[in-house]
C-alpha positions in Angstrom: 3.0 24.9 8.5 4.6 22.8 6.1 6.8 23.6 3.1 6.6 21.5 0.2 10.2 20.6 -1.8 10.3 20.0 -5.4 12.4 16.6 -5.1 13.4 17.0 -8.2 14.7 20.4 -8.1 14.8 21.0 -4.6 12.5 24.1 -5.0 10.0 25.2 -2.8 6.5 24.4 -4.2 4.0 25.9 -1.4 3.4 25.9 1.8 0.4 23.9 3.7 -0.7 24.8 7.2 -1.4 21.9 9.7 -4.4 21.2 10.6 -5.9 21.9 14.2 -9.6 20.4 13.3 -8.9 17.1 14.2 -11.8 16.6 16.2 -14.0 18.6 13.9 -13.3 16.7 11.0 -13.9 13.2 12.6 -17.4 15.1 14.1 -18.0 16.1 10.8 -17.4 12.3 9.4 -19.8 10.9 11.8 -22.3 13.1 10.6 -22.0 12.5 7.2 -22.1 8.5 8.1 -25.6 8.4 9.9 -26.6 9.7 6.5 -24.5 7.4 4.1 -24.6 4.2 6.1 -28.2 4.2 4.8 -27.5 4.5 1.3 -28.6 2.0 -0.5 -25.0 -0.1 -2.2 -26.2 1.4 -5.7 -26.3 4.9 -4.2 -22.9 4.4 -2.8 -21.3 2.7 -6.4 -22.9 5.6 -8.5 -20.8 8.2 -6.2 -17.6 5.7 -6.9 -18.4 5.7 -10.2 -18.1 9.4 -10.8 -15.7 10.1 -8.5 -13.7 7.5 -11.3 -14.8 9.7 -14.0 -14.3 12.7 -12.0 -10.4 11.7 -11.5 -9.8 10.7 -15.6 -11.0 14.0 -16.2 -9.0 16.0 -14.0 -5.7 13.4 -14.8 -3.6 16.3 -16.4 -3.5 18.4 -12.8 -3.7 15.3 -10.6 -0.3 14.2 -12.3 0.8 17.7 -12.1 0.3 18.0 -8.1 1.6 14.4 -7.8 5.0 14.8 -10.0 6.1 18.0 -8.4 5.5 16.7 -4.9 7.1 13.3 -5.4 9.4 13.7 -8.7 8.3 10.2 -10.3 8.0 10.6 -13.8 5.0 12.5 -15.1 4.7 8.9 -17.7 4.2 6.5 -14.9 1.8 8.2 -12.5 -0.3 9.5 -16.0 -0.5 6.3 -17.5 0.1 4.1 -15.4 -0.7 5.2 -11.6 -3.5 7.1 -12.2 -5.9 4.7 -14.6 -5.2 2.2 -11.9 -6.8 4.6 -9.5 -9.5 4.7 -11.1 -10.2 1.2 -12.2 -9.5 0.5 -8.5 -12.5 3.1 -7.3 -14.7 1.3 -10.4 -13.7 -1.8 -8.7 -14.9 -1.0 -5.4 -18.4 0.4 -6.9 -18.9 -2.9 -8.0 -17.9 -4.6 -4.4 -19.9 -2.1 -2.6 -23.1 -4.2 -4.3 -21.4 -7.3 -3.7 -21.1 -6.9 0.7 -23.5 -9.7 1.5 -24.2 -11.4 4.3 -25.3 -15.2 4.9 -29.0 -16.7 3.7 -31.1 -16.8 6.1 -30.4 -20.0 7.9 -32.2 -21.8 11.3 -29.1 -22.6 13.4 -31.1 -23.2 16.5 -34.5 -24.6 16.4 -37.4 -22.1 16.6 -34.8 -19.1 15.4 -34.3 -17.7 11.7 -30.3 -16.1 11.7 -29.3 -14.0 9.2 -26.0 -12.8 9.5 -25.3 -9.5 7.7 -22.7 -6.6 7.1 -22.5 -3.3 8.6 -19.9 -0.5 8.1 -17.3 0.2 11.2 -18.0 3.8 11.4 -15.4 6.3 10.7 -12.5 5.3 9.5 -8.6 7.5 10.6 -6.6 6.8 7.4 -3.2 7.7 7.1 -1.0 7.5 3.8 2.8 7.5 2.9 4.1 9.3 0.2 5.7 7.0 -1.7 2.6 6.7 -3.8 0.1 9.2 -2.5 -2.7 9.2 -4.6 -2.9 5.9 -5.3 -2.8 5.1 -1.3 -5.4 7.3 -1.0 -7.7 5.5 -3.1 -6.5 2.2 -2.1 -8.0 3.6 1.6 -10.8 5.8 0.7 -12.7 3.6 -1.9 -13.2 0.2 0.2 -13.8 2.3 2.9 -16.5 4.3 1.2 -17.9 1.3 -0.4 -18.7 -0.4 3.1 -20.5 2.5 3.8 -17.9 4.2 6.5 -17.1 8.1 6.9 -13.7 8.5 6.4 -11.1 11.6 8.0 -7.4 10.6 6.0 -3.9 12.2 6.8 -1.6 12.2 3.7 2.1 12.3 4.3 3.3 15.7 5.5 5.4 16.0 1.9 2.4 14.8 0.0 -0.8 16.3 0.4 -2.3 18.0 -2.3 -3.6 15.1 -4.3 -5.6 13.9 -1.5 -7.0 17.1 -0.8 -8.2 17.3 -4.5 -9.9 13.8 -3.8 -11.5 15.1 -1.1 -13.2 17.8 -3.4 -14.1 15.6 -6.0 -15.4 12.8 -3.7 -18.1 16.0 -3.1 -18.4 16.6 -6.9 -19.2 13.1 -7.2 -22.0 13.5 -5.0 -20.9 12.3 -1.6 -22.5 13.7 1.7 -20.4 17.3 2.8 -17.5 15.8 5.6 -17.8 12.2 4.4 -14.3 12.4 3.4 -12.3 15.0 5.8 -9.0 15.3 5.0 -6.9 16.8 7.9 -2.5 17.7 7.3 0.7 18.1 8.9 3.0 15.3 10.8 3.2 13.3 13.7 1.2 15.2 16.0 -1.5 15.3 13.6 -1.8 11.4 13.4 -1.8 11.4 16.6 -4.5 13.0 17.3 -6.6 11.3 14.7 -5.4 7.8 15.8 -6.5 8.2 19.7 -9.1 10.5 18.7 -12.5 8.8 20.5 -14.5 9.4 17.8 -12.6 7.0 15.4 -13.5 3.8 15.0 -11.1 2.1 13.1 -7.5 3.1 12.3 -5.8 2.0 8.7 -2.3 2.9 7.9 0.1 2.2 5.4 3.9 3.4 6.3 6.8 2.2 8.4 6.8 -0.6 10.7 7.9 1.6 13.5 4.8 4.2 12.3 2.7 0.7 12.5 3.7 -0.2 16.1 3.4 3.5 17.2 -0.4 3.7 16.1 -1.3 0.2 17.4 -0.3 1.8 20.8 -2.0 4.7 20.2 -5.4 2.7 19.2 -5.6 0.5 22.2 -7.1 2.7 25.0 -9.9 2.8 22.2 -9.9 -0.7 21.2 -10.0 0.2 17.5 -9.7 -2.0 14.8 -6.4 -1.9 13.4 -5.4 -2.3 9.5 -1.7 -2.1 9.0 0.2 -2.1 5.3 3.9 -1.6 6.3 7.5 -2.1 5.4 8.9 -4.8 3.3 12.2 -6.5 2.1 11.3 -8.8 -0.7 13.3 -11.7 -2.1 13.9 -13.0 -5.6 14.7 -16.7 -6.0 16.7 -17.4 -8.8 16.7 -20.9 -10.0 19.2 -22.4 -12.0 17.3 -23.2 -14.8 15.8 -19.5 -14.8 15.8 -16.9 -18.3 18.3 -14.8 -16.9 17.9 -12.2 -19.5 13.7 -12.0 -18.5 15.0 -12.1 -14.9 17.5 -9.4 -14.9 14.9 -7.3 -16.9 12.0 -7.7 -14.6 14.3 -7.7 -11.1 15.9 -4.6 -12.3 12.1 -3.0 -13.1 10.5 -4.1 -9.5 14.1 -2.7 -7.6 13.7 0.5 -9.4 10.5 1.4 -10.1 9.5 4.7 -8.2 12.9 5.2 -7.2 12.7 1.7 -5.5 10.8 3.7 -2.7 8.0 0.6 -2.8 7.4 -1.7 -0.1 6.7 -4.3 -2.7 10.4 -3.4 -4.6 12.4 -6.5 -5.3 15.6 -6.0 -2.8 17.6 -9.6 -2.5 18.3 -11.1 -5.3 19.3 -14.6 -4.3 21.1 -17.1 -7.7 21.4 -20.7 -7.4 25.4 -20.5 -7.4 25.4 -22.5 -10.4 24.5 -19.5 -12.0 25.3 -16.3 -9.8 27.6 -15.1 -11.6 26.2 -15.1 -14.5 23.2 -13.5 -13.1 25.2 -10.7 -11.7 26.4 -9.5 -14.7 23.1 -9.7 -15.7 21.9 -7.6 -13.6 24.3 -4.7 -13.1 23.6 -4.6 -17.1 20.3 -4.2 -16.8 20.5 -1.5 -14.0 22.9 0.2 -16.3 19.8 1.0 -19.0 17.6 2.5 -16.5 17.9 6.1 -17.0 16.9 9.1 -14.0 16.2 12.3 -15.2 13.8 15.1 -15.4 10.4 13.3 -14.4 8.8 15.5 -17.0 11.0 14.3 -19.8 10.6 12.0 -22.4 12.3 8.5 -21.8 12.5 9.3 -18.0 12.2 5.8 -15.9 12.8 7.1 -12.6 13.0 10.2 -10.7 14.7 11.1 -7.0 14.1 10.0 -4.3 11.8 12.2 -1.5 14.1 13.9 0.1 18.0 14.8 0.9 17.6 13.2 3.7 15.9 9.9 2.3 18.9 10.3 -0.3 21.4 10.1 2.4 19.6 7.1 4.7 19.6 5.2 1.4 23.6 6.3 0.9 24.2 5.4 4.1 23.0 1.5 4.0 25.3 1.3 0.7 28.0 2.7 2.1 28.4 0.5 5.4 27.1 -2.5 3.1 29.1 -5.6 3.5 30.2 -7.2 0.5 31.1 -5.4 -3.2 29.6 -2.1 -5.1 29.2 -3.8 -8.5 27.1 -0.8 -9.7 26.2 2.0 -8.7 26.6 3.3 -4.8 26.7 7.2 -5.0 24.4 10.1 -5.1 23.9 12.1 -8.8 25.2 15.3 -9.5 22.2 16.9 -10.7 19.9 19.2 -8.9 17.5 17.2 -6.6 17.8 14.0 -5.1 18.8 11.6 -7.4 20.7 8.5 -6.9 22.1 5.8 -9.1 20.6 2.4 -9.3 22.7 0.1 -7.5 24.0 -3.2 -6.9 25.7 -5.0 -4.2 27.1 -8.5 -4.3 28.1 -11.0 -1.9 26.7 -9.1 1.0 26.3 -11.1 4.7 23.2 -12.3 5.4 23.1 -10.9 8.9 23.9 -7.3 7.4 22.1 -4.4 7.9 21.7 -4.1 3.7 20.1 -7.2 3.5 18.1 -6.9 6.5 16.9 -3.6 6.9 14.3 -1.8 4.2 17.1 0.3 2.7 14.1 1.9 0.5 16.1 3.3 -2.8 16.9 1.8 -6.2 19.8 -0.8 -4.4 19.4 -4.3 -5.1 21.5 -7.1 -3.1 22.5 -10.3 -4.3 23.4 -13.6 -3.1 23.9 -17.1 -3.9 22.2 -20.4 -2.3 23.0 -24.1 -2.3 19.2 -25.7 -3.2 15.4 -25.1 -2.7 15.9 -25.4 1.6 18.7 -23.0 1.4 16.6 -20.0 -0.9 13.6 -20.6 1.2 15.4 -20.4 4.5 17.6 -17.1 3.8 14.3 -15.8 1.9 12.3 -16.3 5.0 14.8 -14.4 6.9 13.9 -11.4 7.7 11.3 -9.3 9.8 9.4 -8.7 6.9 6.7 -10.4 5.2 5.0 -8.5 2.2 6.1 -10.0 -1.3 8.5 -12.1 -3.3 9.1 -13.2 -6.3 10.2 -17.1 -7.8 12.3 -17.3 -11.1 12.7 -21.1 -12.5 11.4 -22.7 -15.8 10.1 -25.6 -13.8 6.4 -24.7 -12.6 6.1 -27.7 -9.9 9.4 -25.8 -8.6 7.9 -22.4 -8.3 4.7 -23.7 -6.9 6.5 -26.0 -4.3 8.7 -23.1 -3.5 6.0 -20.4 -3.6 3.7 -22.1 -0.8 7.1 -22.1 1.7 7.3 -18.3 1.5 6.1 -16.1 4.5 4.8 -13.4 2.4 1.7 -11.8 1.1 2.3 -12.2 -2.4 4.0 -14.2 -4.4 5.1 -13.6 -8.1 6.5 -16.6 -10.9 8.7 -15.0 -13.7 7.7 -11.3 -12.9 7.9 -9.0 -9.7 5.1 -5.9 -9.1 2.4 -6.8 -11.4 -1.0 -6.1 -9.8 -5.1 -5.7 -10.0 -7.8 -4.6 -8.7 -9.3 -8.0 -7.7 -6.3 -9.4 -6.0 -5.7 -8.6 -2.2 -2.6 -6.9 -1.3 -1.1 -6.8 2.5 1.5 -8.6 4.0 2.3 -11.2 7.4 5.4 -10.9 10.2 6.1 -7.0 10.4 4.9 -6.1 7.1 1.5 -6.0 9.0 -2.1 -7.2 8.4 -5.0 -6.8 6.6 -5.5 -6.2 2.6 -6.0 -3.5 0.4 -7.8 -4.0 -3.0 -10.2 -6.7 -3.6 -13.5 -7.7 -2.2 -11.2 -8.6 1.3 -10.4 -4.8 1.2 -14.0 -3.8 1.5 -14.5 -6.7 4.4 -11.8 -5.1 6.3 -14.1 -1.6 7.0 -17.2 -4.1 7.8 -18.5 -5.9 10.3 -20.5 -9.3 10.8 -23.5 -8.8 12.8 -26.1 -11.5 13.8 -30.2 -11.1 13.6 -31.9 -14.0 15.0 -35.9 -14.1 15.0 -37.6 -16.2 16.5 -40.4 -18.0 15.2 -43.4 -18.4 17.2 -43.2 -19.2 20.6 -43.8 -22.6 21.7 -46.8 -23.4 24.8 -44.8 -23.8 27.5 -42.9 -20.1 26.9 -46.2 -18.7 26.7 -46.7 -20.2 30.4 -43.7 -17.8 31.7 -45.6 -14.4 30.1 -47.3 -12.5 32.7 -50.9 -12.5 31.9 
């Protein structure tokens, strides 16, 4: 059993049991997939296509169940979060009648090959609960779309959202068990990662959580997809707009209570200017205002947990270099914490380093384009980054020498639909959203017919 906390409040919202159907709802999945890897692509987008509609109608209790589990503000995840989710499913109804295969083609003489694409089978998904819903969608939709059966384990502290997808994927018109949904913790993921009758594995979480189920999926020889941590760099260029950069840094750091791999973390200035951008910046964190995540005005809420509150407090408090805003917990019921900023921290450091996974940015200055790349570049992770400079030939030269998965000019978060999202180095592989996403739950198979048989076969056929 699992009690669900209020982050906000720190109030008990309702208990969840674990599940112990594993098994039964991977069966179940399989069974639903014989029928739906048959359906035609504009059977499968009609049921994404409601199952959109389905979640705009149903938006005020969906943002309900997801503000009282998580404590973002009710604002974001209702206009903002949740039409996403649902242009992403539309999205996906489109690219489920776009998975083609090659033309027919002769590749060897006397052979046709067509190459086409099949679904992977059923799919073990498992979420984080940073954004929950969202995740969910991000997972179930291409998966769906390829034609898979899917059994998904949201975060233990964030369930109920995905259970009410799983009800409306059947209200939509999806086969019974197509979508399982099984709950609980570690155990539970377990169990659905090794389980033999999973095909595939997709997670989005840790990079520790990432490692764990890659051992867990190789007896099976599973097909891995992996979304994990991140530690994303800003490159602030001399001839940058501080006051746009200050503005959109301080947004991607604290947006969802900076618990986003994607969250702009290191702030690094052309020392020309890093002073200058400093100030910037603790002013701008200075305007972002926590609070009640139902309220009016709100722009972030608390993070998860006390103990999430504490890891973050932690990495500020053993931080090299200089508190220039921020650096303690709220006091105000819940888990809030004050958006920070550290200057002049040691590359090497922990802060700068590790995925502190709060509203704490970390600034730095560099000498020149080798310098920003090098210490941007210098860390396990590999997911996003942004490049600030009024100079576009700049931002693209410095752009392609970034080891990420994204990179943004003059902004940090933005997103869509059409645009792949996953990482390289330990932020993982594989994307989510786009036509790539739906690729990732296919496969490429090859028919080759022959033609007819030339004479001297014939000769070898028994008469």
């Amino acid at each position: 059993m699992t009690t669900l906390i209020n982050p906000a409040t720190g109030q008990v919202i309702e208990e969840i049991p674990d599940s112990t159907d594993v098994s039964a709802k991977v069966a179940a999945a399989r069974a639903a997939f014989e029928q739906w890897r048959e359906a035609t692509p504009g059977e499968r987008a009609r049921v994404l296509l409601r199952l959109a509609d389905l979640v705009e109608r149903d938006a005020d209790e969906l943002t309900r169940l997801e503000v009282e589990e998580t404590g973002k503000p009710a604002a974001v995840f209702r206009d903002g979060e949740l039409p996403f989710a649902a242009d992403n499913l539309r999205f996906f109804a489109g690219a489920a009648r776009s998975l083609d295969g090659t033309g027919a083609g002769v590749l060897s003489a006397g052979y046709t090959s067509v190459l086409i694409r099949r679904p992977v089978g059923v799919v073990g998904s498992i979420a984080p609960w940073n954004f929950p819903f969202i995740m969910a969608v991000w997972k179930v939709g291409p998966a769906i779309a390829a034609g898979n059966g899917v059994v998904i384990k949201p975060a233990p502290r964030t369930p109920r959202t995905t259970l009410r997808l799983a009800e409306l994927m059947i209200e939509a018109g999806a086969p019974e068990g197509l979508l399982g949904v099984v709950t609980g913790g570690g155990d539970v993921g377990q169990a659905l990662v090794t389980d033999p009758g999973v095909d595939m594995v997709s997670v989005t979480g840790s990079t520790a959580t990432g490692k764990a189920v890659m051992r867990g999926a190789v007896d099976g020889l599973k097909r891995v997809h992996l979304e994990l941590g991140g530690k994303a760099p800003a490159l602030v260029f001399a001839d940058a707009d501080l006051e746009a950069m200050a503005f959109g840094v301080t947004m991607g750091a604290t947006y969802n209570t900076g618990q986003d791999c994607t969250a702009a973390t290191r702030v690094y200035v052309e020392r020309s200017r890093y002073a200058e951008a400093v100030d910037a910046l603790a002013a701008a964190l200075e305007k972002v205002r926590p609070g009640d995540p139902w309220a009016e005005g709100t722009d972030i809420g608390p993070l998860i947990s006390a103990e999430h509150r504490d890891r973050v407090h932690g990495f500020v408090a053993r931080a090299s270099g200089r508190v220039v805003r921020g650096g303690d917990p709220l006091d105000a019921p819940g888990y809030y914490y004050a958006p920070t900023l550290v200057a002049d921290a040691d590359q090497s450091s922990e802060i700068v380093q590790g995925e502190v996974f709060g509203p704490v940015l970390v600034a730095l200055p560099f000498d020149g384009e080798d310098e920003a790349v090098r210490l941007a570049n210098d860390t396990p992770y590999g997911l996003a980054s942004s490049v600030w400079s009024s100079d576009v030939s700049r931002a693209l030269r410095v752009s392609h020498r970034l080891d990420v998965g994204v990179t943004w000019v003059n902004d940090h978060l933005p997103i869509a639909s059409e645009a792949p999202h996953g990482g390289v180095k330990g932020s993982g592989f594989g994307k989510d959203m786009s036509q790539e996403a739906v690729g990732e739950y296919s496969v490429t198979r090859h028919l080759m017919i022959k033609h007819a048989a030339p004479a001297a076969r014939d000769s070898f056929r028994p008469a």
